[in-house]
Biotite code that builds the C-alpha atoms (Angstrom):
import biotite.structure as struc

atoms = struc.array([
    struc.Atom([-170.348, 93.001, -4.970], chain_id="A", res_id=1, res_name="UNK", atom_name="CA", element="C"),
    struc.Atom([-169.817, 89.994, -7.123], chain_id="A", res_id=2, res_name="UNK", atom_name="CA", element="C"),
    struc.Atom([-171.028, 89.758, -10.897], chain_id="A", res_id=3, res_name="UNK", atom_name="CA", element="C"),
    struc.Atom([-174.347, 88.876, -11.440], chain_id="A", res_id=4, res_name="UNK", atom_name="CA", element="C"),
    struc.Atom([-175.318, 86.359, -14.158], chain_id="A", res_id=5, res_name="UNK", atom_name="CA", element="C"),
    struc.Atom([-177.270, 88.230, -16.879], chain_id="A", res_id=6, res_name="UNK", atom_name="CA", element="C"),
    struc.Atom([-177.626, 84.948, -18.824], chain_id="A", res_id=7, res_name="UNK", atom_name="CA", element="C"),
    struc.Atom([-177.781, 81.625, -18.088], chain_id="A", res_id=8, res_name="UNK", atom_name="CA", element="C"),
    struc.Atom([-178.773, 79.022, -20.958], chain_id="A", res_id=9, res_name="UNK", atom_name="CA", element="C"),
    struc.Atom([-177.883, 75.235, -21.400], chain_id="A", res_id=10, res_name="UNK", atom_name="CA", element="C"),
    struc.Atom([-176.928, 74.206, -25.208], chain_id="A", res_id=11, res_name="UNK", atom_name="CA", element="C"),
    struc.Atom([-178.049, 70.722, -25.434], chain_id="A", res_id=12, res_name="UNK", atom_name="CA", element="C"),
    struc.Atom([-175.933, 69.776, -28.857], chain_id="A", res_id=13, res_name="UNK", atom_name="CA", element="C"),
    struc.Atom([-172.750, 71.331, -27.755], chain_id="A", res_id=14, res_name="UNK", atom_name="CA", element="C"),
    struc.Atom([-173.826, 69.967, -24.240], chain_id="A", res_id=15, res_name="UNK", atom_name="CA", element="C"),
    struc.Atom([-172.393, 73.739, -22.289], chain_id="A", res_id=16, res_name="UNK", atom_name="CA", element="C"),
    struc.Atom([-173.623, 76.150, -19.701], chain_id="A", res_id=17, res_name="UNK", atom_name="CA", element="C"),
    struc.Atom([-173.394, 79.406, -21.550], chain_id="A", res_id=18, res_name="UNK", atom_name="CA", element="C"),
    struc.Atom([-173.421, 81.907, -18.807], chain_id="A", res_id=19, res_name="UNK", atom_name="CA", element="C"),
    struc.Atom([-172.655, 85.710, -19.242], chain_id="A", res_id=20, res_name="UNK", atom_name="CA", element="C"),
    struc.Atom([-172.565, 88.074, -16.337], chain_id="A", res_id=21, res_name="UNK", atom_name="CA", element="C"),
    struc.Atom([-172.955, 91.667, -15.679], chain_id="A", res_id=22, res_name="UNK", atom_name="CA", element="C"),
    struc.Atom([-169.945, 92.802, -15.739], chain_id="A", res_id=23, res_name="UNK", atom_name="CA", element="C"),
    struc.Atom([-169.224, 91.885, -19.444], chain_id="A", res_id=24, res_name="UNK", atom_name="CA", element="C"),
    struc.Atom([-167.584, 88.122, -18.993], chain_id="A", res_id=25, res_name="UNK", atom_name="CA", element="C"),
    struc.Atom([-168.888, 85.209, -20.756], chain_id="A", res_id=26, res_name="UNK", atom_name="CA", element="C"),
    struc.Atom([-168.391, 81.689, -19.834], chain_id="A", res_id=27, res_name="UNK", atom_name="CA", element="C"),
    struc.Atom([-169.122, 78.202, -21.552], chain_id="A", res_id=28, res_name="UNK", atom_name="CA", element="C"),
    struc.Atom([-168.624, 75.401, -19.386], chain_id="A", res_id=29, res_name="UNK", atom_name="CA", element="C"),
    struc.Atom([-168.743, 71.846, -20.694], chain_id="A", res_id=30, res_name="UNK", atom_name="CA", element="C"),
    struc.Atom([-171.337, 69.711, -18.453], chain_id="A", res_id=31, res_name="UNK", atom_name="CA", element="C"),
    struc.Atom([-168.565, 67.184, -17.607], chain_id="A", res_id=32, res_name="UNK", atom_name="CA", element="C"),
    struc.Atom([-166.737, 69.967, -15.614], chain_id="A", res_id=33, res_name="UNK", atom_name="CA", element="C"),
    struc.Atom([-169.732, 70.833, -13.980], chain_id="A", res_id=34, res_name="UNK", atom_name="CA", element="C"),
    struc.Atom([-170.454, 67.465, -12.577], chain_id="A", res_id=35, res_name="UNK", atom_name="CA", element="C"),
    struc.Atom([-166.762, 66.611, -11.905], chain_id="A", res_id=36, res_name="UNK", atom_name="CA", element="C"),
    struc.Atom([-166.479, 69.950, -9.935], chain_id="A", res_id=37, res_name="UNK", atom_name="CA", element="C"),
    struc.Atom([-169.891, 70.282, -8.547], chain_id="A", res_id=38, res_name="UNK", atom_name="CA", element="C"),
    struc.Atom([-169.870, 72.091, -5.290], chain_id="A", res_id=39, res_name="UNK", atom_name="CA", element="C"),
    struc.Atom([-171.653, 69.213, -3.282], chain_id="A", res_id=40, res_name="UNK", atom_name="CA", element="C"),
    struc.Atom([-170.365, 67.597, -0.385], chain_id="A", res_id=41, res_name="UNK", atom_name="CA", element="C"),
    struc.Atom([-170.078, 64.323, -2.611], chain_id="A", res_id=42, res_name="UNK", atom_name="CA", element="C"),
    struc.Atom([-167.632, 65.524, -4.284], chain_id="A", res_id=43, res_name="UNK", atom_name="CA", element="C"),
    struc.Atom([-165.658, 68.067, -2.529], chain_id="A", res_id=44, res_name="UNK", atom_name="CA", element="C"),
    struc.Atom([-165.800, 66.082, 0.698], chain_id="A", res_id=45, res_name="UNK", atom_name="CA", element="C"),
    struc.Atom([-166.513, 67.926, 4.060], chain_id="A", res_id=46, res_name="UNK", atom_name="CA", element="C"),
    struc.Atom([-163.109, 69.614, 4.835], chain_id="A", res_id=47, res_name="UNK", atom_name="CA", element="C"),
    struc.Atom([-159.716, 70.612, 3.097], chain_id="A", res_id=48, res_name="UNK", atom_name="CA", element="C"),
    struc.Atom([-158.156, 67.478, 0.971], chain_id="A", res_id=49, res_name="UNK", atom_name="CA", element="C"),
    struc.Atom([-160.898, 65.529, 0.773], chain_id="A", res_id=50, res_name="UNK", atom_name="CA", element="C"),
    struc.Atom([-161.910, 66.140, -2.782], chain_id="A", res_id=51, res_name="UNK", atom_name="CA", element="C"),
    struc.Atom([-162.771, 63.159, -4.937], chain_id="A", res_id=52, res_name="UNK", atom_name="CA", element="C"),
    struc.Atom([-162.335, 62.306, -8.326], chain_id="A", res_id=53, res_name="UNK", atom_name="CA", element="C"),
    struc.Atom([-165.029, 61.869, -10.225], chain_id="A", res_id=54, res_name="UNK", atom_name="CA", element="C"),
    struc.Atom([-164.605, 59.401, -13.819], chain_id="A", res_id=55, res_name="UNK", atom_name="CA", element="C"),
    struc.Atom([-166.599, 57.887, -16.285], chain_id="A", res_id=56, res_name="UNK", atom_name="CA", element="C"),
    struc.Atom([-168.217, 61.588, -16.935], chain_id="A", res_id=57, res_name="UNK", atom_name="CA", element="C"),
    struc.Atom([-167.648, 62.076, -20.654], chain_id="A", res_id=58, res_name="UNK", atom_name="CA", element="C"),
    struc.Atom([-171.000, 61.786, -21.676], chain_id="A", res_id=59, res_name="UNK", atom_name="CA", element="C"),
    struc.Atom([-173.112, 63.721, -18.681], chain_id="A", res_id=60, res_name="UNK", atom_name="CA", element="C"),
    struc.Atom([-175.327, 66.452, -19.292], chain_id="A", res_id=61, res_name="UNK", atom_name="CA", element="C"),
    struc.Atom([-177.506, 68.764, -17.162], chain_id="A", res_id=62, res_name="UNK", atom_name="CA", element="C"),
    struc.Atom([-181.010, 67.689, -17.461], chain_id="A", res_id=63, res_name="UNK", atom_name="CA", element="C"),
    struc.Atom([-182.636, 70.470, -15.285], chain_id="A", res_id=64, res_name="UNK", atom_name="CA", element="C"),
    struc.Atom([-181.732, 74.404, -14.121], chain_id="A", res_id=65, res_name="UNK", atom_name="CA", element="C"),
    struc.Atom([-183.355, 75.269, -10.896], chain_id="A", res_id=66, res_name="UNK", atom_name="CA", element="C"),
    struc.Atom([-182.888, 78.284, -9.526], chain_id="A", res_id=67, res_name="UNK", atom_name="CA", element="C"),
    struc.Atom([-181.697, 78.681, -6.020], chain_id="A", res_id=68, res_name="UNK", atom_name="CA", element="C"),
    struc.Atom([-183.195, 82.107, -3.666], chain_id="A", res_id=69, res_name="UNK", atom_name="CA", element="C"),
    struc.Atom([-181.035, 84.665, -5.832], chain_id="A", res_id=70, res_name="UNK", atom_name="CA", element="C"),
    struc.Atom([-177.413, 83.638, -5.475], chain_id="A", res_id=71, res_name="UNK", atom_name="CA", element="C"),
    struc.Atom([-177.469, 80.527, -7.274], chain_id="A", res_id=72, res_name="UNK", atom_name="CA", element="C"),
    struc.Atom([-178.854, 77.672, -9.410], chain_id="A", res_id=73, res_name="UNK", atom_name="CA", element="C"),
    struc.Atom([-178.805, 73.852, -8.663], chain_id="A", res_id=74, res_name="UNK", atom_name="CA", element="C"),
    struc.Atom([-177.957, 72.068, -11.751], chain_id="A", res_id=75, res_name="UNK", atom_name="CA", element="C"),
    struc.Atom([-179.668, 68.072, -11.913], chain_id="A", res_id=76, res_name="UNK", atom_name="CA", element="C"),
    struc.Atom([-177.497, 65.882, -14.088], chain_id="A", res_id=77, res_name="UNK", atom_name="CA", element="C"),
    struc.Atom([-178.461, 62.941, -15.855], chain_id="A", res_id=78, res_name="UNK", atom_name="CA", element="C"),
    struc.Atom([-176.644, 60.395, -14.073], chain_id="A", res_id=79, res_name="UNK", atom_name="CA", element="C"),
    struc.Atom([-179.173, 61.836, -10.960], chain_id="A", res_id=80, res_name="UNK", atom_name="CA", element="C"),
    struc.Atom([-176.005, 64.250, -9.345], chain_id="A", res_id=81, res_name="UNK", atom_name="CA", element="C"),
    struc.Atom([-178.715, 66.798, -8.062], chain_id="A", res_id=82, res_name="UNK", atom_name="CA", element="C"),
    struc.Atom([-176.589, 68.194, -4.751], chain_id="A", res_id=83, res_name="UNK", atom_name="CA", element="C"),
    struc.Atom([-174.482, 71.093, -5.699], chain_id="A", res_id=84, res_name="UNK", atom_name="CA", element="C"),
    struc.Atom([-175.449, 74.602, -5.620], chain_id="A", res_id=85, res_name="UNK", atom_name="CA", element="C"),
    struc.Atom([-173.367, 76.575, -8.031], chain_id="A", res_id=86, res_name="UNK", atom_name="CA", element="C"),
    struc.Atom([-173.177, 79.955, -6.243], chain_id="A", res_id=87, res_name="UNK", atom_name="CA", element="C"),
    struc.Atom([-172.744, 82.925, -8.986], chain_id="A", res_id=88, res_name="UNK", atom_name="CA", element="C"),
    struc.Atom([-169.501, 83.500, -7.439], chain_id="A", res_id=89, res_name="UNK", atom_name="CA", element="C"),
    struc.Atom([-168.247, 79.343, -8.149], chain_id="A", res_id=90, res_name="UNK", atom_name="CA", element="C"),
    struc.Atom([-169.627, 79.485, -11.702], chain_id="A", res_id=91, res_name="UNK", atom_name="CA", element="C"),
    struc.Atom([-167.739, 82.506, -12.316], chain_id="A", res_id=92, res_name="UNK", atom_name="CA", element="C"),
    struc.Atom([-164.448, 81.065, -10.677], chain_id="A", res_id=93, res_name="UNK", atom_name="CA", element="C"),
    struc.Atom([-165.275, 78.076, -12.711], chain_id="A", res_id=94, res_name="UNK", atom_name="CA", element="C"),
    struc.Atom([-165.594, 79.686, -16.158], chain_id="A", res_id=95, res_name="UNK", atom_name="CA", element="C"),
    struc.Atom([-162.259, 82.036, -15.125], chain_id="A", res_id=96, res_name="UNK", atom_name="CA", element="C"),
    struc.Atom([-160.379, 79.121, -14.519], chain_id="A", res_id=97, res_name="UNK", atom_name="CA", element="C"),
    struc.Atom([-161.705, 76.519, -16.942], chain_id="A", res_id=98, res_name="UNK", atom_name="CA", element="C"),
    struc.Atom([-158.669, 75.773, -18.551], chain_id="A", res_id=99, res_name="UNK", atom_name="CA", element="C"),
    struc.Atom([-156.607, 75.516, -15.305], chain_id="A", res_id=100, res_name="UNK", atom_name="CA", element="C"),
    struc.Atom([-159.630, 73.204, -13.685], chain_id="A", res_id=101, res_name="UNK", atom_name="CA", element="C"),
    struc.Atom([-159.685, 71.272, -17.010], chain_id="A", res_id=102, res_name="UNK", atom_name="CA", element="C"),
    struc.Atom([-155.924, 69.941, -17.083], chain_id="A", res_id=103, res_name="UNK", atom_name="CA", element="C"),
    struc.Atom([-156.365, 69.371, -13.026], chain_id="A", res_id=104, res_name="UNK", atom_name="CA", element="C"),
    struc.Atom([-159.080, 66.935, -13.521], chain_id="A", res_id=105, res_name="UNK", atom_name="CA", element="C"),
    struc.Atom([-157.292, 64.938, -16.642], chain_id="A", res_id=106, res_name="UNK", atom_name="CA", element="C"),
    struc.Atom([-154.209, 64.797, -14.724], chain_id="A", res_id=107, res_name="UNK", atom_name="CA", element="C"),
    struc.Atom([-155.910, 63.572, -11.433], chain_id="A", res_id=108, res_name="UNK", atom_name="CA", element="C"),
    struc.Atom([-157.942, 61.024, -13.691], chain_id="A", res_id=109, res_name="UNK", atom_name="CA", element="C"),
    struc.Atom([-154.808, 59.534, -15.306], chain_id="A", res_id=110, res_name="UNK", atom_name="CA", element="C"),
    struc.Atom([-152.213, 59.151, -12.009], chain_id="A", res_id=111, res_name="UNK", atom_name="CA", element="C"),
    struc.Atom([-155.404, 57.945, -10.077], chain_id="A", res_id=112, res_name="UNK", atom_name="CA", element="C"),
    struc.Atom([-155.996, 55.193, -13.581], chain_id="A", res_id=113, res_name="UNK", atom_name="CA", element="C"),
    struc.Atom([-159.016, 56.333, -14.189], chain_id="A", res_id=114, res_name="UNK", atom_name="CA", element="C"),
    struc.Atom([-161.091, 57.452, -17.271], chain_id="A", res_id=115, res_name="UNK", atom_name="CA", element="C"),
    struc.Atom([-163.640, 60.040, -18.699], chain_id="A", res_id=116, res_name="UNK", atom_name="CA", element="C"),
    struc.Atom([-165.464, 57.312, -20.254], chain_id="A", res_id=117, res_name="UNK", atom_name="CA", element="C"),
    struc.Atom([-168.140, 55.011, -18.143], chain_id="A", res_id=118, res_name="UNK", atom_name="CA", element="C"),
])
């Protein structure tokens, strides 16, 4: 069975998800990664290779948490990105692979000539 989140909280100032999960890992994933990797069909397309990048995210942050049955949470943005269900299991790949998701999306920003800033 996957890890369960044992903590999920949103710190506004550092602008994070700070999620910690039962089987001792701890996670905090900057808002902008969120968004840019949301699970949602508007971003990730509807088959393999059909991702999209996503600029001009510097400055989002999650306005709203709403939990989803008991496998998930849908996060609401403030640029109105409400679609994505983060599954435990994708937040948990997500804060695993942070780093490696982090220089993906920079890299895809700058050969597609696009920014993090609006």
């Amino acid at each position: 069975m996957s890890p369960r989140p044992s903590r999920i909280k949103f710190k506004k100032a550092e602008n994070t998800l700070e999620i910690a999960f039962d089987d001792g890992a701890e996670f905090s994933i900057p808002a902008e990664l969120l968004r840019v990797e949301s699970p949602s069909a508007e971003v990730q397309g509807h088959g393999m290779g059909q991702k999209k990048i996503v600029s001009g995210r510097r400055h989002v942050s999650i306005m709203e948490i709403e939990p989803v049955g008991n496998y998930a949470i849908r996060l609401i943005f403030d640029d109105l990105h409400d679609t994505g269900i983060f599954s435990w299991s994708y937040l948990y790949e997500l804060g695993k692979e942070k780093v490696q998701k982090w220089s993906e999306y920079i890299t895809a920003l700058e050969e597609a000539g696009l920014s993090r800033d609006p």
